[in-house]
C-alpha positions as CSV (number, residue, x, y, z in Angstrom):
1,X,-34.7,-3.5,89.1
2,X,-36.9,-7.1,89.4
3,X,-40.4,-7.7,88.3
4,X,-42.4,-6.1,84.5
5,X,-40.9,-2.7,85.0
6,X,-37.3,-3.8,84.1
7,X,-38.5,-4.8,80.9
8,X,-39.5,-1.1,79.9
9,X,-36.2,0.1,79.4
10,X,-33.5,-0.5,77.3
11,X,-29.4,0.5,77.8
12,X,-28.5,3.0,75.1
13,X,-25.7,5.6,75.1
14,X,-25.2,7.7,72.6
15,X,-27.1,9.5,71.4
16,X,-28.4,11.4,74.7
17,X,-31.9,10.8,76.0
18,X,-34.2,11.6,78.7
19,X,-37.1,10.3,80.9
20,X,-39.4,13.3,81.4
21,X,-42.1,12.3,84.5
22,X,-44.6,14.2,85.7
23,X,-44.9,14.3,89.5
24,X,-48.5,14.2,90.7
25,X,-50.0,11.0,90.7
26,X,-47.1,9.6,88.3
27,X,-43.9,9.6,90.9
28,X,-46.7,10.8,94.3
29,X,-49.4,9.6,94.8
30,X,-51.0,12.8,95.3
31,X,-51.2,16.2,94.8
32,X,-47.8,18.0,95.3
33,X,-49.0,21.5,96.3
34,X,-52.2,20.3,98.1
35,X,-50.4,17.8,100.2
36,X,-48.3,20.8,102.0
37,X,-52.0,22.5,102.6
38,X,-51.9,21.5,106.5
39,X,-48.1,22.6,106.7
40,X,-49.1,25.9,105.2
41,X,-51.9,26.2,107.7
42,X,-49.9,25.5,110.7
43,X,-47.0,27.8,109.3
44,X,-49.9,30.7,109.4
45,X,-50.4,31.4,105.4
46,X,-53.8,29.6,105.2
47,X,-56.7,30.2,107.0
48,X,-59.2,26.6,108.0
49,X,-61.3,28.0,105.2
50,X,-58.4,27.4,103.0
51,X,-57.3,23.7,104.2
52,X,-60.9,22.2,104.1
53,X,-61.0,23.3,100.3
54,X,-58.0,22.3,99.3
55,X,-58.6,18.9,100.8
56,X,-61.6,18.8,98.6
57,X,-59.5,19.8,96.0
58,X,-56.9,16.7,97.1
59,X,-59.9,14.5,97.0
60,X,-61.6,15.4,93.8
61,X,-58.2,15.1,92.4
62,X,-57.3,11.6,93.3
63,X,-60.8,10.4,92.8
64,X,-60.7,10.8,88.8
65,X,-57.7,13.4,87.8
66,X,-59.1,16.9,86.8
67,X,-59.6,18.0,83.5
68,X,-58.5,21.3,81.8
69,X,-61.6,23.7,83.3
70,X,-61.0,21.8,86.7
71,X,-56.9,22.2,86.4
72,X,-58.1,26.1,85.5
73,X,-60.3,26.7,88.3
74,X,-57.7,25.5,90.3
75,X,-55.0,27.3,89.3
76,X,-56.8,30.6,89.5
77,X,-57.6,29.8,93.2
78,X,-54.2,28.4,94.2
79,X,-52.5,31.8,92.7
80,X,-54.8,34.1,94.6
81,X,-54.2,32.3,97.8
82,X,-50.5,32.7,97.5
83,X,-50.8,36.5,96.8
84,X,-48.9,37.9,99.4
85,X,-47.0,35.0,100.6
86,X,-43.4,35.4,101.8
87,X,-41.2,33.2,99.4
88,X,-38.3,32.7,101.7
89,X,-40.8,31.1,104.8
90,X,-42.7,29.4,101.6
91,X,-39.3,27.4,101.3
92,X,-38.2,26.7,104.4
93,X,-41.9,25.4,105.7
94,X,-41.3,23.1,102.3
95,X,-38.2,22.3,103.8
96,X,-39.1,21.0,107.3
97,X,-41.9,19.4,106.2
98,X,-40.6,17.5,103.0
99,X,-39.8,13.9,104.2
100,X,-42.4,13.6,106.4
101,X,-45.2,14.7,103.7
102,X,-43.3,13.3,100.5
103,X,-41.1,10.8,100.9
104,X,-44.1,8.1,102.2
105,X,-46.4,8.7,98.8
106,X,-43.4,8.3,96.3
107,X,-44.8,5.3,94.1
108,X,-41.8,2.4,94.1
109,X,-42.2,1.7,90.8
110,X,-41.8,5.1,89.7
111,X,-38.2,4.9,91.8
112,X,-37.6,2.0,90.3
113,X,-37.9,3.2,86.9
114,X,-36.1,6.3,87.5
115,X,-33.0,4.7,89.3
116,X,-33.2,2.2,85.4
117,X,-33.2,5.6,83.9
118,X,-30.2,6.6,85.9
119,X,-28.7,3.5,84.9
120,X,-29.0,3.3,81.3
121,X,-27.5,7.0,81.1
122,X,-30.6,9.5,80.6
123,X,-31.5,12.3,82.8
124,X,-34.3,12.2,84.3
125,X,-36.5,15.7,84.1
126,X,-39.5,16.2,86.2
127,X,-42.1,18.2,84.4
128,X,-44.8,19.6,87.0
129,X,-47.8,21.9,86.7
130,X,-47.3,22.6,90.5
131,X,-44.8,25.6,91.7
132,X,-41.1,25.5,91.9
133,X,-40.9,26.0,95.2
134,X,-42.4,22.4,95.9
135,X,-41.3,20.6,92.8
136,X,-37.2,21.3,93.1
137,X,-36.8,19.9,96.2
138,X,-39.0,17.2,95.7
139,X,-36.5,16.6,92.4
140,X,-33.4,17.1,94.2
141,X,-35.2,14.3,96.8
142,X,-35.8,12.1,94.0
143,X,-32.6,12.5,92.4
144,X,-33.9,14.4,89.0
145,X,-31.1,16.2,86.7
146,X,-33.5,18.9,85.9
147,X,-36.8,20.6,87.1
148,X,-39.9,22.2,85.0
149,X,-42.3,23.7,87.1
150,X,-44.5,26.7,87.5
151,X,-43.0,29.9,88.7
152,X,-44.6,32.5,90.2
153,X,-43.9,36.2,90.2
154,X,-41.8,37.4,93.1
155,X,-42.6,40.9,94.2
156,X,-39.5,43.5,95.9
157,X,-41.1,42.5,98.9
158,X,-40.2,39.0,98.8
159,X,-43.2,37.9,98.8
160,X,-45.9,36.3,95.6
161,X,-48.0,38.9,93.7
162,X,-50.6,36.4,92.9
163,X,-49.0,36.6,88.9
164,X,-48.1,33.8,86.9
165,X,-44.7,33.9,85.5
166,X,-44.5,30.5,83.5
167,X,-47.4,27.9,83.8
168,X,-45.9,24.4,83.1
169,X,-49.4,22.9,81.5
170,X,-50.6,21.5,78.5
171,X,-48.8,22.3,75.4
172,X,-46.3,24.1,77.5
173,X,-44.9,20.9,79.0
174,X,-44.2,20.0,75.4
175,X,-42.4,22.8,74.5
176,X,-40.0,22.9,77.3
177,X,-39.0,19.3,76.8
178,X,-38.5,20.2,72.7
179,X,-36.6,23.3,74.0
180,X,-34.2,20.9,76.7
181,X,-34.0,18.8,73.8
182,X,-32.6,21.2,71.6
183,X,-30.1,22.6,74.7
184,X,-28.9,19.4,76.0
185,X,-28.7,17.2,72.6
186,X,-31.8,15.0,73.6
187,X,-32.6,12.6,70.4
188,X,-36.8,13.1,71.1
189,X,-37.0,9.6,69.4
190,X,-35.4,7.6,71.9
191,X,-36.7,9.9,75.2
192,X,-39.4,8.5,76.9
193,X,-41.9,10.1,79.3
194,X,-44.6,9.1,81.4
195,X,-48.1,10.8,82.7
196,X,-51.8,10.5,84.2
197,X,-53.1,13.0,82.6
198,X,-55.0,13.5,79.3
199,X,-53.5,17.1,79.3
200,X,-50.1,15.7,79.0
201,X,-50.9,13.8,75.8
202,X,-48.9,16.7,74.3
203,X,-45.7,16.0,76.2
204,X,-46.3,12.3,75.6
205,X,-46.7,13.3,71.7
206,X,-42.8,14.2,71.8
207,X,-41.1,11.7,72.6
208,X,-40.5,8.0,71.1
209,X,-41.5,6.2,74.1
210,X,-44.8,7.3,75.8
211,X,-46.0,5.9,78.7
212,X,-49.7,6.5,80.2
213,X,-49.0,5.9,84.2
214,X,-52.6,5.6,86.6
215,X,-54.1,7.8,83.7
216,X,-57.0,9.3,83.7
217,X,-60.1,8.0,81.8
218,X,-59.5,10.2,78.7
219,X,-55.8,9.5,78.9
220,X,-56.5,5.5,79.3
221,X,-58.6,6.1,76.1
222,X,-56.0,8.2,74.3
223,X,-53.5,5.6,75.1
224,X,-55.4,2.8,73.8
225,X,-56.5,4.3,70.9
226,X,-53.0,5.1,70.0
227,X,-51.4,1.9,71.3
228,X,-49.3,3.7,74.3
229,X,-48.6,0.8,77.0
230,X,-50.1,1.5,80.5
231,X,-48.6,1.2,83.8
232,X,-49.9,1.1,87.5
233,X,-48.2,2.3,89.9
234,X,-49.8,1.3,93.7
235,X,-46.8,0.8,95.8
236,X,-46.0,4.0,97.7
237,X,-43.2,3.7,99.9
238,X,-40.3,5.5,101.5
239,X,-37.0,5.7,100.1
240,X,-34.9,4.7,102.6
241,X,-37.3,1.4,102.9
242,X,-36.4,0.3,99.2
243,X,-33.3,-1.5,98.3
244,X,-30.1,-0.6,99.6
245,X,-28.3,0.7,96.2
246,X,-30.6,3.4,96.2
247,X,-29.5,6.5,97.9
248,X,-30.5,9.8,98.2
249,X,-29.0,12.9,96.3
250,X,-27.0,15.7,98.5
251,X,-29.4,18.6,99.3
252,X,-27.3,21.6,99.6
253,X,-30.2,23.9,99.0
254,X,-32.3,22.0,101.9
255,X,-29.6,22.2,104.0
256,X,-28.2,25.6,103.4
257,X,-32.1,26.8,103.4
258,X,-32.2,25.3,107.6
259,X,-29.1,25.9,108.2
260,X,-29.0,30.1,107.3
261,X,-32.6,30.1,107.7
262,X,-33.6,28.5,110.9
263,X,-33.7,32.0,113.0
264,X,-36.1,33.6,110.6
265,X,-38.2,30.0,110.5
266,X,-38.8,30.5,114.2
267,X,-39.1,33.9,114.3
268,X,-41.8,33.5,111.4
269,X,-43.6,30.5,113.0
270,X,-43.7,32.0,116.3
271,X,-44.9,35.0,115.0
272,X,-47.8,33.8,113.4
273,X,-48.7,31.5,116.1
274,X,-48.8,34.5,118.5
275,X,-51.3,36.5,116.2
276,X,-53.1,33.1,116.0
277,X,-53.6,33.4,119.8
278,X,-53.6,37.0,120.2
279,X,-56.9,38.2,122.2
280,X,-58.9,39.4,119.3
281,X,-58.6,36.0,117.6
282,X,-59.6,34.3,120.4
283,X,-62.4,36.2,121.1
284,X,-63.4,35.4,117.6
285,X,-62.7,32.1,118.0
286,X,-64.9,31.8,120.7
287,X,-67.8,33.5,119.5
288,X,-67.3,31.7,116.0
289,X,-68.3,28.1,116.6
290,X,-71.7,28.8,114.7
291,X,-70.5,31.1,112.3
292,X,-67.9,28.1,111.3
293,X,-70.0,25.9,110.8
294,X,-72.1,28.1,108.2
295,X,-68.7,28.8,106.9
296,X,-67.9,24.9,106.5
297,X,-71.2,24.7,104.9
298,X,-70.7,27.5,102.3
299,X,-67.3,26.2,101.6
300,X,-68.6,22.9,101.1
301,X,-71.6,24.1,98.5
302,X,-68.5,26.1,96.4
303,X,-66.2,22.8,96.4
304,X,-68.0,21.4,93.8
305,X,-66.9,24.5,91.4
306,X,-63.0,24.4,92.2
């Protein structure tokens, strides 16, 4: 890897270590869950309602990070909006849509660093506050040994109750990289691991090597206070774009998810793009253009609280 970045790591083998990232606005340059809002819509799990506040949600976010009552809020409202949601069509919407949503907002730099990390012999762990169902494939994308993420309960149905299983925030980010530590013989002192966020300064706590990546202005202040270098990242590019060593990792569960799944995709999309245009809902389409815009407009006044 060229250029200041090279400089940040150093070749060490034994004993093991890890680079722990987390994903939104440290590897993306957005929002992981929020960015597959429009997918979801067009797949028939969100209503417009949904998408307008969740780009709100995409804005507020990458206008100054969100802080613990914000990341709550939000949270609460992403987990009722997914009650009910089949998992299986969940997955295979994240599927289809993946490189086309992902792959264009991964920062170089962040690549770069990783593919070092790769190099000098540590695994490379994303840890994300977002749900497993977005952040493993996005890993297995980036090439990432392991994934933390959020999981959500699955119901018999197949489908998300609207419960939080395990919530990979805060102080819990810290213990799972402590616990894979322990399980996989990481030496803490020589790890590293980067964040925006001033709720990952517990993460950043655990290991030898912290990094502060875009952060936030309470991590920035954090940082400096405790003498933690910062990085920019501001080159978001594809993968296939960047030098020619890099390659992408096999994606047997991508592929297996198309390949076994692709009947009950179509049968899924089609399906809700029929009830979309069945007669009742275009009948209420048609007699809803003012009764949107009031919508929009309430919508708008409860942005402000997500």
């Amino acid at each position: 890897m060229a250029g200041t970045y090279a400089l940040l790591v150093e070749n060490h083998s034994l004993p093991r270590a890890a680079a722990f990232f987390d994903l939104d606005k440290t590897v993306i340059a957005k929002s992981s869950t929020l960015t597959f809002s429009k997918s979801f819509y067009q797949g028939g799990l969100i209503n417009r309602r949904a998408v307008l506040r969740t780009a709100y949600a995409q804005f507020v976010f990458l206008a100054g990070g969100a802080d613990h009552d914000q990341m709550e809020r939000m949270r609460q409202y992403l987990s009722a909006l997914c009650k009910g949601w089949n998992v299986q069509l969940v997955k295979e919407i994240v599927a289809e849509t993946l490189h086309d949503l992902i792959d264009p907002i991964i920062y170089d730099e962040a690549a770069s660093l990783i593919e070092e990390h790769h190099t000098a012999g540590r695994d490379v762990v994303i840890v994300s506050t977002s749900g497993a169902e977005v952040v493993e494939p996005i890993g297995e994308l980036l090439g990432a040994d392991r994934v933390v993420a959020t999981r959500m309960v699955v119901g018999d149905d197949g489908c998300f109750t609207g419960e939080v299983e395990y919530y990979a925030y805060g102080p819990t980010k810290a213990e799972a990289v402590k616990e894979l530590a322990a399980s996989e013989g990481y030496d803490l002192d020589r790890c590293y691991a980067y964040s925006d966020s001033i709720t990952d300064v517990p993460m950043l706590s655990s290991v030898g090597h912290p990094y502060a990546v875009n952060p936030d202005r309470a991590l920035r202040r954090e940082a400096v206070s405790r003498g933690w270098p910062v990085l920019v990242f501001n080159r978001p590019v594809r993968l296939k774009q960047r030098i020619p060593a890099f390659s992408l990792p096999p994606r047997p569960a991508l592929v297996a998810a198309a390949a076994v799944g692709a009947a009950a995709a179509t049968a899924g999309l089609v399906w809700y793009a029929s009830r979309r245009r069945s007669a009742a809902a275009a009948a209420a389409e048609s007699a809803a253009a003012g009764v949107v815009d009031r919508v929009i407009d309430r919508a708008a006044e409860r942005f402000a609280r997500i």
